[in-house]
BALO-249249 format. One record per residue (C-alpha): x, y, z; residue number from 1; residue in one letter. Coordinates in steps of 0.001 Angstrom, whole numbers, plus 500000, padded with zeros to 6 digits. Example, Ala and Ser with C-alpha at 12.3 -4.5 7.8 and 13.67 -1.06 7.14 Angstrom:
<sites>
        x        y        z    nr   rest
   512300   495500   507800     1      A
   513670   498940   507140     2      S
</sites>
This chain:
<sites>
        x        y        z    nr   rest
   680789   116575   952985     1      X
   680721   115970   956743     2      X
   683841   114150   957708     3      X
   684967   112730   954193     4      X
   688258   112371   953940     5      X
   690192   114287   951399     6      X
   692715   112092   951126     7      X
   690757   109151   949970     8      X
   688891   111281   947793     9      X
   692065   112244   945847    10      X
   694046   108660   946038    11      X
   691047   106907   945003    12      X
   691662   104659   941452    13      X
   689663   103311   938844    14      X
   686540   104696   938046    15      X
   686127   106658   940967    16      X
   689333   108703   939868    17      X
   687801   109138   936063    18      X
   684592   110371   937737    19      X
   686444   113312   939516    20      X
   684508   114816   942987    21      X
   681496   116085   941318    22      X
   680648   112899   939451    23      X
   681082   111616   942454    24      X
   678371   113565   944197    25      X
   675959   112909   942364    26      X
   673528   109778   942119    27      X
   675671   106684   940247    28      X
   673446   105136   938023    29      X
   669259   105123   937609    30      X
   667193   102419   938556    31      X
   664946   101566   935324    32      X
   661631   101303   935438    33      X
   659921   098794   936935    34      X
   658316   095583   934973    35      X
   658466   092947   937941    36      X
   655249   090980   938123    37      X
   653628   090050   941593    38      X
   653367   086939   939984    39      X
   656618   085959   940494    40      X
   656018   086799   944492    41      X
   655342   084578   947203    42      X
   651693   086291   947509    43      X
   650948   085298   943367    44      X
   649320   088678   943464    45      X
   649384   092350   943716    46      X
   648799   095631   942960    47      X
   652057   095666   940934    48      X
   652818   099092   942117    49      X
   656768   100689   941933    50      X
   658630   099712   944985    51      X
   660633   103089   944400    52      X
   657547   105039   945883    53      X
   656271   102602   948618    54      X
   657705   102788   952357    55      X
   656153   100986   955544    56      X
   653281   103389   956583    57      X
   652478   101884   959474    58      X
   655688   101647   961258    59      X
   656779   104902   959677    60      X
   653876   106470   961501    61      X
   654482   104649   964710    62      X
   657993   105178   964956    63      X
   657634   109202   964074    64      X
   655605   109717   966998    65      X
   657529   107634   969515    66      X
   660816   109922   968369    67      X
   658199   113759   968684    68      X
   657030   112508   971654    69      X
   660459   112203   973268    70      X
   659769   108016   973854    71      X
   663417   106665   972475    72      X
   664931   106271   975261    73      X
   662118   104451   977383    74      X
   661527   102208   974275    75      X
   665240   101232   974025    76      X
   665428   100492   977522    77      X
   662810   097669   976938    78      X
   664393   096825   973076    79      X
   667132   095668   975270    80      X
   664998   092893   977279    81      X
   663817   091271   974162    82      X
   665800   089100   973012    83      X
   664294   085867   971951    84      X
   661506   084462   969259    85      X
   659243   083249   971899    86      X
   659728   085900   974753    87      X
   656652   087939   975524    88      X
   656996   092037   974816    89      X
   658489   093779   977492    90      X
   655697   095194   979366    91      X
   657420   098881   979410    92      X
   657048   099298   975829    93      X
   653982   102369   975097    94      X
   650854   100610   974072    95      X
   650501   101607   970387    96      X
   654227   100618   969992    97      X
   653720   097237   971876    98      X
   650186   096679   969747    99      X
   652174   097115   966786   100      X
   655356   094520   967395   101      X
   653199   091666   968398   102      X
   651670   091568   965034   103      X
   654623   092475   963062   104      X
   656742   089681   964701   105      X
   653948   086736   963371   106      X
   655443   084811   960851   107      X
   653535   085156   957437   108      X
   650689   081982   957434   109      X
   652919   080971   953780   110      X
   655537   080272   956134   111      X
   657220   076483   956045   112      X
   658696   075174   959525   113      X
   659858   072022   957172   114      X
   662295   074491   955172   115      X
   663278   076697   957771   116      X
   665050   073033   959651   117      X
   666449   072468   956332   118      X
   667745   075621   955682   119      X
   669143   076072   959203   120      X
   670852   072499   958668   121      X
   672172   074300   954979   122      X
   673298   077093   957168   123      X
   675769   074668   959740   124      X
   676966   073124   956523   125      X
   677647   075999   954819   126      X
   678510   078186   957127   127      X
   682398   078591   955641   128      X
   680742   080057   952857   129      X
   677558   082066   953880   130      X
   679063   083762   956688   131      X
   682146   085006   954409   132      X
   679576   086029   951424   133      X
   676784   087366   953576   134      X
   678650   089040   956298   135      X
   681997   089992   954424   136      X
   681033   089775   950601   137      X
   677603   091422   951214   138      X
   679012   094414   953393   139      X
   681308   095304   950249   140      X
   678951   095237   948209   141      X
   676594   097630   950623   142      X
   679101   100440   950105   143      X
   679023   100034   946545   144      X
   675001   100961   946685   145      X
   674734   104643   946836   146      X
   671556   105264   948791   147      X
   672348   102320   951094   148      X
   675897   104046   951611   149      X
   674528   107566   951988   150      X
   672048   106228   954149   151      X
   674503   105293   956401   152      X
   676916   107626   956637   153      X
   674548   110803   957058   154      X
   672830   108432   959609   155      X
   673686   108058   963700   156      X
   675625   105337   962860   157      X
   677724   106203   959838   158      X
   679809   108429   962830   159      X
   680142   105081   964600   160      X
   681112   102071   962360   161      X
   682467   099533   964924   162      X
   678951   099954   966786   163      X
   677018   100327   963543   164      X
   678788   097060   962023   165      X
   678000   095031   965428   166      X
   674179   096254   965157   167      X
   674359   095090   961267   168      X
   675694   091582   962808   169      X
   673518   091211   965221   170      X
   670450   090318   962522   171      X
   673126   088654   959655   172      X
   674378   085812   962410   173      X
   670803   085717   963882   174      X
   669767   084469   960536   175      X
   672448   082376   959735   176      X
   672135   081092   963425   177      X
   670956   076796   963692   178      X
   667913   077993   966167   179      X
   667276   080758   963914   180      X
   663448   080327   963855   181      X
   663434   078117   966775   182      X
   662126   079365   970099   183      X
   664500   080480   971504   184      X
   666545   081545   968505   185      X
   666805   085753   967441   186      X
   665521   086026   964063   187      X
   662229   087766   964285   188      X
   663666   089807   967330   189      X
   666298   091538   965076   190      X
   664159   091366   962330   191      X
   661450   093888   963935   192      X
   664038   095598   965828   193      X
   665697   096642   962465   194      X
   662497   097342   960738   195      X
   661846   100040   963812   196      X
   665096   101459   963032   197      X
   664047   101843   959240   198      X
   661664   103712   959991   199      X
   663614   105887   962283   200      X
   665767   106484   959286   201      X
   663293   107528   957157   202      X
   661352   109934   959977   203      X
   665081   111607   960668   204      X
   667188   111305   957863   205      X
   665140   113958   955507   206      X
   666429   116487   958247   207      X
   670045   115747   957380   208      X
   671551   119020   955382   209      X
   674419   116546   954641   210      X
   672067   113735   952878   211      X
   669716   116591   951184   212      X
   672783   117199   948952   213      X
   673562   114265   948104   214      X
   670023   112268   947870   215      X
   669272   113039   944094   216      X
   666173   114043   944756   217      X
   664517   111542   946848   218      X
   662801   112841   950022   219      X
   662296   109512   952308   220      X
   665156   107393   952054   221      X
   664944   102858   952325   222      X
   661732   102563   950258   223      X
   660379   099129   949580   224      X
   663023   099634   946567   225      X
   665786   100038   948523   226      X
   664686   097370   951202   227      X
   664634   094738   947522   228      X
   668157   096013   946783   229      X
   669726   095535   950195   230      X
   667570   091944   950390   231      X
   669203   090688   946928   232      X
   672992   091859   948110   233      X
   672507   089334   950538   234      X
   670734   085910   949614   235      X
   670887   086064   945835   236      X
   674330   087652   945324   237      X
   675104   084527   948081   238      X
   673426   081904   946168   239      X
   675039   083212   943077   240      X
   678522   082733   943992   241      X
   677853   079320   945276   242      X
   677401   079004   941470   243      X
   680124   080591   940712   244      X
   682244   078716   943160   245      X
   680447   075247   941606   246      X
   679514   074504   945624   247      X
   677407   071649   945391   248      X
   673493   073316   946434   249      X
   671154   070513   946296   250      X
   667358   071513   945174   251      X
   666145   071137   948541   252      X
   668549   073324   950240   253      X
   668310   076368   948178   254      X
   664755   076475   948260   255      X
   664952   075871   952058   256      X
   667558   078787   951895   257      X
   665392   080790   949762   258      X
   662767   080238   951598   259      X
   664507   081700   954981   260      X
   665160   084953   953830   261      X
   661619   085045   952495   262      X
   660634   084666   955848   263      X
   662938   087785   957032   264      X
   661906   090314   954337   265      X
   658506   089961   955634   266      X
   659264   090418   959499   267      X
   661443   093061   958105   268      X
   658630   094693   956623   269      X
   658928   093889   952711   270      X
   655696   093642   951264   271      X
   654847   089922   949795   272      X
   653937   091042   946713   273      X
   657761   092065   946233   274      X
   659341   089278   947545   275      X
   660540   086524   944965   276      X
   658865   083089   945499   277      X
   661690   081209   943720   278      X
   665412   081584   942329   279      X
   664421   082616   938715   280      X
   662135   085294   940027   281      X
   664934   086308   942441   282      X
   667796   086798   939775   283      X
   665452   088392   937396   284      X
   664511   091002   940026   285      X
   668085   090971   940991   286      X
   668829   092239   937391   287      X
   665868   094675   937568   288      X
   666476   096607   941161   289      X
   670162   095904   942395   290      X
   672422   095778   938643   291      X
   671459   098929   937221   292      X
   671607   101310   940932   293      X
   675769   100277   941857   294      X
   678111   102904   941534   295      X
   680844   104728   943240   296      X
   680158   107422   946090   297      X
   682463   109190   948463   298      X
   680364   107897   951616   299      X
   681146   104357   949975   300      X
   684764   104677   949639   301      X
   685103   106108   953160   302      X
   682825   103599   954551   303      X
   684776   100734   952934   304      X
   688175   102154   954389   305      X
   686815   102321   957415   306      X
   685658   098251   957682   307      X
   688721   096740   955582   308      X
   690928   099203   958389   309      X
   688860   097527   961269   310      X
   689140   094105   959305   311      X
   692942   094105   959184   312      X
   693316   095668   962827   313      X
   690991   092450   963630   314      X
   693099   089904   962099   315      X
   696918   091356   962476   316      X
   698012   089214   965445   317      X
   696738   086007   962740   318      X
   699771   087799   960556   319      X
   696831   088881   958062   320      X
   697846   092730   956630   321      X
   695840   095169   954647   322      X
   696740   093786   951102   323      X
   695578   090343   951872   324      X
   692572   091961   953112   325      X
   692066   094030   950060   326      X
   692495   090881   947595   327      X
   690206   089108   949634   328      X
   687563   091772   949305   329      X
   688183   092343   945704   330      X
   687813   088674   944985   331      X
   684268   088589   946925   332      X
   682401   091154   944770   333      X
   684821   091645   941430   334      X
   686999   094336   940336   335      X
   684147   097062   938676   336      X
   682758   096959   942742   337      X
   686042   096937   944279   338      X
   687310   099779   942553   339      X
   684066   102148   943350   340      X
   684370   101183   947034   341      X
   688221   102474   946117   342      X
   689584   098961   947156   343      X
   693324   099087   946079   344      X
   694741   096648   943866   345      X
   696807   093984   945091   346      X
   697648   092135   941989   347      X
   700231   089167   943728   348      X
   697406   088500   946553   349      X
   694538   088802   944008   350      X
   696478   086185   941528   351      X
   697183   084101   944603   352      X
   693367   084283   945551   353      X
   692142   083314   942197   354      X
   694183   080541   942049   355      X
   694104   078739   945486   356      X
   690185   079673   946739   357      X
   688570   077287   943748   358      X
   691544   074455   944673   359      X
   690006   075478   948731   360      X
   686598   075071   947717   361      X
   687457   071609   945629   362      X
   689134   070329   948450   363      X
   686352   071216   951036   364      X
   683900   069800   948570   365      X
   686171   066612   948322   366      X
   686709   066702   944625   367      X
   690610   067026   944905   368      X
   693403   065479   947008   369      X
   695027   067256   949770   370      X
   698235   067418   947340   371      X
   696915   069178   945238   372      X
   695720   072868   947412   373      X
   698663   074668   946788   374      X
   700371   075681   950222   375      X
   699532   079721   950725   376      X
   695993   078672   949848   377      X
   696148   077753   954033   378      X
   697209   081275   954017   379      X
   694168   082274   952290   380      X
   691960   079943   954438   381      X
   692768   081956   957956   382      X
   692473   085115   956396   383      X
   688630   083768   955524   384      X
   688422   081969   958697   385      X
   689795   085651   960466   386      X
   687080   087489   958183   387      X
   683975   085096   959361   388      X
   685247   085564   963117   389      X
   685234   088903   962570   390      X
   681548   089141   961409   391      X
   680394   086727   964040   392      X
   682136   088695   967122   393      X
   680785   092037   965755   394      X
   677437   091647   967479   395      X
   678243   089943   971011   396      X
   677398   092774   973775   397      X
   675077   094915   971653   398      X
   671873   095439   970939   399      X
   669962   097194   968093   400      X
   668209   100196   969704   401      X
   666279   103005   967883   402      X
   668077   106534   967021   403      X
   667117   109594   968872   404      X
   669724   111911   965783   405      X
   671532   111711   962328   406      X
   674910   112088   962430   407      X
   676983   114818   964402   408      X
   678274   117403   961897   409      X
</sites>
């Protein structure tokens, strides 16, 4: 496996360690079948095919022949211009290419301005706690996705994971962002931008020797499948730990919130028959597509070294080290994901964790006194405020352009 490294492969715990390197290799878990009706979508309708064997034809297409034709680097030369909602195309962009992103950047007609104010108000709020679970929270749980991880690795960008987080970044904070539909806000820019690169994946990343191995068996990689299981690691494993975390959600703002990244699967090119059109339909498909497909991988484990490594470096001069980092991680998506992303255990930071981070949240919330946060909970509160200014900094001087290769061998 190109650049894994043996060393993480042998000191890796938990289950990882049980699986040994050829359980590793191959895929985690399977997917079962699929019983999701279109009912439950935001269309009320649909052909109620498998997700697992529908892609994006169009842009797939598109996208192939702009790569053959040798038009990557012209087109990212103009990607770069665009960078607002309400900016026309750039005018250098090949016709059939230019045709296609002015209608994949109109919102869907279902689309609500109404929520998408609300849910950018939710957003300022909130941010404490979406930024840490969507950019931090989210990312760890990424890894822990095989194909997503794969995907990834074998991909241009898996060789480059400071670039490849900032591009990742780029479309999280442009969503969280208070103009994020707005004008002259970023949302349907990165939202098309990243749907071009999906299906630069999928046109390149069947010519990968390295992925072949390791794809069990599926010959184009981010189907509408995988699009639903990335989607749910964001917004619904979010809105879930809000639960979990008893943040106060009123009705209002997590439909508005729902209703946001509604909006983004479909500029990101997720079909509306797939996408959930409330919470219950979102947590049952949640159960259905993302649950049963987590497991541990070798790409994942790396992967995860790699951002907890660039985490720590990040937030050293705050005095935050590697174990704090690790706890904090293993706190955001539970110890059966920690350990397949190979996240050592830290048991005195996770028992500090668990104990201060609901007194934090209380406190926040104002349903405690001041007295009562225990003091390294303020500990625990720059090593959050150190992960969110991570994620937020990660995109600031980039810009998501399409990929000409896969990854070096």
């Amino acid at each position: 496996m190109d650049g894994l490294s043996r060393r993480k492969m042998m000191t890796t715990g938990g289950v990882l360690g049980a699986f040994g390197a050829l359980g590793m290799a191959s895929p985690a878990r399977a997917r079962s079948l699929w019983t999701w009706a279109p009912s439950g979508s935001v269309a009320g309708e649909g052909a109620g095919l498998d997700p697992e064997w529908v892609w994006d034809e169009e842009a797939d297409a598109l996208v192939a022949a702009v790569i053959d034709r040798g038009d990557v680097p012209r087109v990212n030369e103009e990607l770069v211009k665009w960078t607002r909602n309400d900016q026309p195309l750039p005018a250098g962009l090949p016709g059939d290419l230019r045709e296609y992103m002015e209608r994949a950047r109109q919102l869907p007609p279902w689309t609500d301005r109404k929520k998408l104010e609300t849910a950018a108000a939710f957003n300022e709020r909130r941010g404490v706690y979406l930024n840490l679970l969507n950019g931090v929270g989210g990312g760890m749980l990424s890894t822990a996705i095989p194909r997503e991880a794969r995907s990834v690795y074998y991909s241009k960008g898996g060789a480059d994971m400071e670039d490849r987080v900032a591009k990742t970044s780029l479309l999280g904070f442009a969503v969280g962002d208070l103009n994020a539909y707005r004008p002259d806000g970023k949302v349907v820019v990165e939202a098309v931008k990243t749907r071009l690169v999906h299906a630069a994946v999928r046109h390149l990343l069947p010519r990968s020797p390295g992925w072949s191995k390791v794809s069990g068996g599926q010959a184009v990689p981010i189907s509408q499948a995988d699009l639903l299981v990335t989607w749910h690691s964001l917004p619904t494993y979010t809105m879930g730990r809000l639960r979990e975390w008893k943040v106060p959600v009123p009705p209002a703002d997590a439909e508005a919130y729902l209703h946001l990244w509604q909006v983004t699967a479909h500029l990101l090119g997720i079909r509306d028959e797939y996408i959930p059109a409330t919470w219950e339909a979102a947590d049952a498909q949640y159960g259905q597509v993302l649950e049963p497909v987590l497991g541990p991988t070798p790409e994942g484990v790396e992967l995860t070294d790699i951002l907890l490594g660039q985490l720590a470096e990040q937030t050293s001069p705050g005095g935050i080290d590697r174990p704090l980092v690790n706890a904090l991680a293993r706190y955001l998506v539970g110890d059966r994901v920690a350990d397949w992303d190979g996240i050592p255990a830290e048991p005195f930071w996770e028992r500090a964790i668990a104990t201060a981070w609901p007194k934090l949240v209380a406190f926040r919330e104002k349903l405690i006194p001041l007295p009562l946060v225990p003091p390294l909970a303020w500990t625990i509160d720059e090593a959050v405020r150190q992960y969110i200014l991570f994620y937020l900094t990660k995109g600031r001087g980039t810009s998501i352009t399409l990929p000409e290769t896969n990854r070096p061998s």
